[in-house]
C-alpha positions in Angstrom: -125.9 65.8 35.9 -127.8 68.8 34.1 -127.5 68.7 30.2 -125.9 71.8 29.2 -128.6 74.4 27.9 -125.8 75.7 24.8 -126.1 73.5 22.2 -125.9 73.9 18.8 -129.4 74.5 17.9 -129.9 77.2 20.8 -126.5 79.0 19.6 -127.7 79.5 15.9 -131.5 80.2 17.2 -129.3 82.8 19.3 -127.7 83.9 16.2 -130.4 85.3 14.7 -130.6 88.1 17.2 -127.4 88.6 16.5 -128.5 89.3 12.7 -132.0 91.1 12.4 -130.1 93.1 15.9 -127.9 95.3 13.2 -131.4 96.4 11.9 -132.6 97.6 15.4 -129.3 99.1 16.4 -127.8 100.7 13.0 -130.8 101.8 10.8 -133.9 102.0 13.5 -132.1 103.6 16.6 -129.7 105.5 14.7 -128.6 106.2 11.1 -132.5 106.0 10.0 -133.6 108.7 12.0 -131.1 111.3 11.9 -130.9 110.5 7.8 -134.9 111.2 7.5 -134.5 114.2 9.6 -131.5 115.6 8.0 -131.1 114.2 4.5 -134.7 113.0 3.3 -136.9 115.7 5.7 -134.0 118.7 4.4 -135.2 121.8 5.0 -138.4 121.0 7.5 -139.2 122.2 11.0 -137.9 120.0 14.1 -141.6 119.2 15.3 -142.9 118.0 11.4 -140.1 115.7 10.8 -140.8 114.0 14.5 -144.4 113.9 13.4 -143.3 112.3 10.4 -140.9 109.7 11.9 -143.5 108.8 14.1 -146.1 108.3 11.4 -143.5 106.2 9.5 -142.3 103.9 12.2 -145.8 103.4 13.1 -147.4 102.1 9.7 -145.4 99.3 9.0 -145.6 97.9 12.3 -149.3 98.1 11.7 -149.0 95.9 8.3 -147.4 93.0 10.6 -149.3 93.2 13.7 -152.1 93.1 12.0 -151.2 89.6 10.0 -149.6 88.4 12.9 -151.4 85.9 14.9 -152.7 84.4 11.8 -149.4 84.2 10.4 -148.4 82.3 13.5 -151.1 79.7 13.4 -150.5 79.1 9.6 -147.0 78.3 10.5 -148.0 76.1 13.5 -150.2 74.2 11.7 -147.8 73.4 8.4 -144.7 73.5 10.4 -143.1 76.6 8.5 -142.0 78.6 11.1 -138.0 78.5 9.9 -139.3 79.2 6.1 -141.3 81.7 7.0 -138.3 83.2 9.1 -136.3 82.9 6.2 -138.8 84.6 3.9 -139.4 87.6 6.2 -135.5 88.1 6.6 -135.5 88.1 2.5 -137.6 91.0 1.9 -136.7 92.9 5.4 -132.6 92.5 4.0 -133.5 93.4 0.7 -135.5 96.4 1.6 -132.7 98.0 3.9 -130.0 97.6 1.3 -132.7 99.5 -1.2 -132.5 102.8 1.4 -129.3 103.2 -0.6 -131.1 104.4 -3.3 -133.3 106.9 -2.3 -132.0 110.0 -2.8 -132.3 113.4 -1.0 -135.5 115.1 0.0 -137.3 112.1 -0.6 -138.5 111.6 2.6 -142.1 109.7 0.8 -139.5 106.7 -0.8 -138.0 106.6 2.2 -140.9 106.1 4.7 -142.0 103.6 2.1 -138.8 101.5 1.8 -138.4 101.3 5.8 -141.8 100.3 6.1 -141.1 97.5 4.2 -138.0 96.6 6.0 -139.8 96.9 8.9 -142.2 94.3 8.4 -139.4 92.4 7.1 -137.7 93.0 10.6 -141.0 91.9 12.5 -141.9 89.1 10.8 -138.4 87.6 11.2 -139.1 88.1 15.0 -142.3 86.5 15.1 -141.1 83.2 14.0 -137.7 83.0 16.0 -139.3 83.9 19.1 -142.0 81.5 17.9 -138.7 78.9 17.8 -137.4 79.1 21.4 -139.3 76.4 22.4 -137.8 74.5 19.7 -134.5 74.9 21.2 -134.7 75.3 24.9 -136.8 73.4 27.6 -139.4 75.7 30.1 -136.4 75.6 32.8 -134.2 76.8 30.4 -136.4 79.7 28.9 -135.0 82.8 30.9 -131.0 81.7 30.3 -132.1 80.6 26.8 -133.5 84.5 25.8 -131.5 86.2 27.3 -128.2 84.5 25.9 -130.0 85.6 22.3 -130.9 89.2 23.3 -127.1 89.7 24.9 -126.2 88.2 21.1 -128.1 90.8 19.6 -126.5 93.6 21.4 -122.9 92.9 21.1 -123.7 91.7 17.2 -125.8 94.9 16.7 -123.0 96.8 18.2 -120.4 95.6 16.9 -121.4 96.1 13.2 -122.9 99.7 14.6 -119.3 100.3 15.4 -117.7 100.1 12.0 -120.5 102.2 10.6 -120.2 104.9 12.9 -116.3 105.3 12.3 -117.5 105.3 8.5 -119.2 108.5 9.0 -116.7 109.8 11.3 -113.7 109.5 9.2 -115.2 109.0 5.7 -112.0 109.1 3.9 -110.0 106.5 5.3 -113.2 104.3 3.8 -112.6 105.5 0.7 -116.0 107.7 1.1 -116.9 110.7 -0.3 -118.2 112.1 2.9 -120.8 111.0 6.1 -123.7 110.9 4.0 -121.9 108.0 1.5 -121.2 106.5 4.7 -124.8 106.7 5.8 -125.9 105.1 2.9 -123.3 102.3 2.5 -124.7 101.5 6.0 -127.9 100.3 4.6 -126.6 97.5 2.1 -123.7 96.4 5.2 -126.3 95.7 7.6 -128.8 93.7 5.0 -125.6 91.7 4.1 -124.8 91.4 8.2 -128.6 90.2 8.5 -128.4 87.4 5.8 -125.1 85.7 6.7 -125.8 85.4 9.8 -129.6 84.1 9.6 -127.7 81.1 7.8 -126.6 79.1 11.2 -130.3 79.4 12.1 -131.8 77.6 9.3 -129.3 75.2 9.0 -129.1 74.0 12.8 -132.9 74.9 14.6 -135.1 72.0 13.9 -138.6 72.8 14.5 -141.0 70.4 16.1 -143.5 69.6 13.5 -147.7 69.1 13.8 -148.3 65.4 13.1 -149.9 66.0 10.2 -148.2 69.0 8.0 -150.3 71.3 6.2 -149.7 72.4 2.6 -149.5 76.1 2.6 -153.1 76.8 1.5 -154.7 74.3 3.4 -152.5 75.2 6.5 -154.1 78.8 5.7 -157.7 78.1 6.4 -156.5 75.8 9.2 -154.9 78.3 10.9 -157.6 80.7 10.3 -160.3 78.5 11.4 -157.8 77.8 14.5 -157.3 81.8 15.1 -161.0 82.4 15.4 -161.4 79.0 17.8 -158.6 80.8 19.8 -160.3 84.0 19.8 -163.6 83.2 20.9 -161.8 80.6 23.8 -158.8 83.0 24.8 -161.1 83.8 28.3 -159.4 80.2 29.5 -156.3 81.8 29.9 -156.6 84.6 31.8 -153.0 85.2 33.2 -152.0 85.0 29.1 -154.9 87.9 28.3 -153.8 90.0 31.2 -149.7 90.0 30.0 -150.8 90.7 26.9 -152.5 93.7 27.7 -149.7 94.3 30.2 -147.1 93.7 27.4 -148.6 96.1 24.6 -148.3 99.0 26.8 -144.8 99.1 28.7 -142.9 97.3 25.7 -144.6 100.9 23.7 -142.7 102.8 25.9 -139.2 100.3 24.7 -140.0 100.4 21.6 -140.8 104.1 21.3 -137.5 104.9 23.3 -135.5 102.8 21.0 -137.1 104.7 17.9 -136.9 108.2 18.9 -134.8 108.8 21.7 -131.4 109.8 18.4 -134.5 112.4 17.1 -135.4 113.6 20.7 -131.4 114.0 20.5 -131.2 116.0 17.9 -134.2 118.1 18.7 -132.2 119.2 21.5 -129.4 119.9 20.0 -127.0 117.3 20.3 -124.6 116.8 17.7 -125.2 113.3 15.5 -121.9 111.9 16.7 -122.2 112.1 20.0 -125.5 110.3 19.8 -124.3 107.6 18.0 -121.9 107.4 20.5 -124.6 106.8 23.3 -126.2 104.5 20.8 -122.9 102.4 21.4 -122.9 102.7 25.1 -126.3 101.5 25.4 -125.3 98.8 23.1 -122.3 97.3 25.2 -123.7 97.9 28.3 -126.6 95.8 27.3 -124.6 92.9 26.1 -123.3 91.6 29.8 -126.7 93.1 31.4 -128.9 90.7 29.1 -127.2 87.7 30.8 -127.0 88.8 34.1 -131.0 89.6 33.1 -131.7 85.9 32.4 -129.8 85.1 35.6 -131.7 87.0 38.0 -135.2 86.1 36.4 -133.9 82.2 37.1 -133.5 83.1 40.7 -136.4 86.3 41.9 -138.7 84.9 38.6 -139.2 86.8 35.2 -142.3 88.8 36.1 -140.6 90.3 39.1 -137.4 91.1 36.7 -139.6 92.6 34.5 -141.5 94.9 37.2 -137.8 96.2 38.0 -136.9 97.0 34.5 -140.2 98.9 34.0 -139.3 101.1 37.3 -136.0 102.1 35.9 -137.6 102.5 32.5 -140.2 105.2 34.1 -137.8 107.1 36.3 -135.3 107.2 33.0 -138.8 108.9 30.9 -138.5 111.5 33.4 -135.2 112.2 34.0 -135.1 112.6 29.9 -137.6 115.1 30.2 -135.3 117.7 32.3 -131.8 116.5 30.3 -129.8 119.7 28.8 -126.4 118.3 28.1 -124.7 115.5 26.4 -123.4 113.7 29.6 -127.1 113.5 31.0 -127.7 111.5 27.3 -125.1 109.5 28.2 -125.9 109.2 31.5 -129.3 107.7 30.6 -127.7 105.5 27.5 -126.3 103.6 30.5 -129.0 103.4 32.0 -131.5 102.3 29.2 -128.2 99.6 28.7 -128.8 97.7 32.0 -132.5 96.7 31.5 -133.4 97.0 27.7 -132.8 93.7 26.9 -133.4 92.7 30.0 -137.0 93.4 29.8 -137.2 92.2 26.2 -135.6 88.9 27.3 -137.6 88.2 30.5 -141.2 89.2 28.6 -140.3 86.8 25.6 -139.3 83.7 28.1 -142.3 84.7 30.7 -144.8 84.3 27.9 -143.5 81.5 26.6 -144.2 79.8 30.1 -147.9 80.9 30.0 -148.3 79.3 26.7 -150.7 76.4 26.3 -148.5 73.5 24.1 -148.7 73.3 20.5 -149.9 77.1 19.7 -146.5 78.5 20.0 -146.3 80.2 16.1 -149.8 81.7 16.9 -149.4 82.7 20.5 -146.4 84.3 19.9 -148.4 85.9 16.7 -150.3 87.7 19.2 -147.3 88.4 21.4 -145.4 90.2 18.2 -148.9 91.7 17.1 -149.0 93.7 20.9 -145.6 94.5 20.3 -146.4 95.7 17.0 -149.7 97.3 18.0 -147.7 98.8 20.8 -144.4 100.1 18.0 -147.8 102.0 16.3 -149.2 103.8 19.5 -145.9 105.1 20.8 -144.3 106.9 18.4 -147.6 108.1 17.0 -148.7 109.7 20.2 -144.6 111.1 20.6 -145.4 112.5 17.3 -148.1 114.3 17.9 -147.9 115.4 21.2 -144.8 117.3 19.7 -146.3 118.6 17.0 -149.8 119.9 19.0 -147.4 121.7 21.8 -144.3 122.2 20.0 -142.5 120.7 22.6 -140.6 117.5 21.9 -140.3 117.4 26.1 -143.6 117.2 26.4 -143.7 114.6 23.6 -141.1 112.2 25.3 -142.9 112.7 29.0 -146.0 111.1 27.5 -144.2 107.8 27.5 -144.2 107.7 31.2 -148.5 106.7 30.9 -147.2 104.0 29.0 -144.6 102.2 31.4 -147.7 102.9 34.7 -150.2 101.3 33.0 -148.1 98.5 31.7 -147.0 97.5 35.2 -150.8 97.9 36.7 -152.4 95.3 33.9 -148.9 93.5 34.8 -149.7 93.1 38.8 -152.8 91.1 37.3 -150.7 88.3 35.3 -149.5 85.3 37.5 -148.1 82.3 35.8 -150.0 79.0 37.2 -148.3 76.2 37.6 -146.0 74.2 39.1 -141.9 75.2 38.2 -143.2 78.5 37.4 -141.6 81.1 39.2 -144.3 84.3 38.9 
């Protein structure tokens, strides 16, 4: 008889998606952007506050990608992974509920604040990703991911729910008006992230190194270790190749996810209606994340992931010619069926390429890609807008991103038996 793959552990390790997830959904996909724009970038030209957005989501990913890997292999090698979870989720918490406080026009505060959230945000995922196979055997990666990402979105959703009829009807909140509501937003969702981090720390129990490291010494160990991984990292070869594979089509997610409410707005769509599509995407990506994990168990996560990057690609495009509202939500629906899919299937495919005992600093390079990845997107969205004056333009350029991702992707095949490639 199988042992049943939802215990405790994996259901408070899923939890934590279901935390940071009111981050991603509330202030990084949609009350964040259309507050820079409209409150903190008052006043300033469509094209220059995209540039700017761009440049802000950009910088603090580069903070964290940068510390990363070596993050990673300090953890592995003093068994800290669920401090250092806790840590991160500490200062990411505390900087979102300290966007209440910055007041209008001051788009410089602002940038700085969600930077810091940001990294915050990153370096939570680092180490819970870090901690799947903590809490889930290889068979049980694809199920096991996927249940978390499907958390995240109805979590993230639901708490994006409440804020959104905040700023539609204000006054039955006791709320001055949608810009109050905007701002409560921020101190809701860092309260959101820390209850819920709670059942994670209390019921994941990491595997520990045999001998634990105190924090300095675990430091240099996991430097020294980082630079021995370096120089060997030609020995796995499938690993380098999704990597590469993984930086550039989870660009195109993450830069969709960031600026697809501004590419909204620059075309004239009113706020509501985008949060709105925000929702959709949300609540259709709850049931598809499962049903994501399902079909990677049975046609094998790199395949699921090749089909999500397809839809991704032909979505790019069709966003390029959109003129009305239903054609946003159109495409909300269809970002819904394979966003956490792809996130889900990518987190549980690496994890099988993994060597044993690396997994904080393997998956420090996994997040440092995805980092790398969250600095090249909207960066080159930005400026591509600003060069042509064209936000079109700037949205088409993600379609490089989601090609190349699945050519470097074509090249990375699991080996080994019980891996499906």
């Amino acid at each position: 008889m199988k042992r049943a793959w939802l215990t405790r552990p994996v259901f408070g390790w899923a939890l934590y998606d279901w935390a940071n997830s009111a981050f991603a959904t509330t202030v990084m996909a949609g009350f964040f952007p259309v507050f820079f724009k409209q409150f903190w970038s008052a006043g300033t030209e469509a094209a220059v506050s995209t540039f700017r957005l761009g440049l802000v989501s950009g910088l603090g990913s580069l903070a964290i990608a940068l510390a990363a890997p070596f993050l990673g292999a300090m953890a592995d090698r003093g068994g800290t992974r669920l401090k250092l979870l806790a840590f991160f989720t500490v200062i990411g918490a505390a900087a979102t509920a300290g966007l209440y406080l910055v007041g209008r026009g001051d788009w410089v505060s602002a940038a700085v604040v969600y930077s810091l959230a940001g990294i915050g945000f990153w370096g939570g995922v680092i180490f819970n990703d870090a901690l799947l196979v903590d809490v889930a055997d290889p068979p049980r990666y694809d199920l096991v991911s996927a249940f978390g990402y499907s958390l995240g979105y109805a979590g993230g959703g639901l708490l994006l729910l409440v804020n959104a009829a905040m700023v539609a009807n204000p006054a039955r909140f006791g709320l001055a008006g949608p810009a109050e509501a905007v701002r409560l937003a921020f101190p809701m969702v860092a309260a959101w992230w820390l209850l819920f981090t709670v059942p994670c720390l209390l019921w994941v129990r990491e595997e520990k190194p045999a001998r634990p490291l105190a924090a300095l010494e675990a430091a240099r160990a996991g430097w020294r270790e980082l630079r021995a991984t370096i120089a060997e990292v030609r020995k796995y070869r499938p690993l380098v190749w999704f990597l590469l594979a993984y930086w550039l089509y989870i660009d195109g997610v993450n830069t969709v996810i960031k600026m697809a409410v501004d590419y909204g707005l620059s075309l004239g769509f009113p706020q509501q209606s985008l949060i709105a599509a925000l929702l959709i995407t949300q609540f259709v990506g709850f049931p598809a994340a499962l049903a994501f994990g399902w079909l990677g168990d049975r046609i094998g996560a790199r395949n699921g992931i090749f089909l999500a990057i397809a839809v991704y690609a032909a979505a790019t495009a069709a966003a390029y010619g959109m003129s009305e509202i239903r054609h946003f939500y159109g495409l909300a629906v269809v970002i819904g069926l394979v966003q956490g899919g792809i996130q889900s299937l990518s987190r549980s495919y690496y994890a099988s390429l993994m060597p044993e005992g690396k997994q904080g600093e393997f998956f420090g390079f996994y997040n440092m890609m995805g980092k790398f990845a969250a600095v090249l997107g909207p960066t080159m969205v930005g400026i591509t807008a600003l060069v042509t004056g064209d936000t079109r333009i700037g949205i088409l350029s993600i379609m490089i991103l989601f090609i190349a991702g699945a050519a470097l992707l074509a090249r990375a095949r699991a080996q080994g038996a019980g891996v499906k490639p």
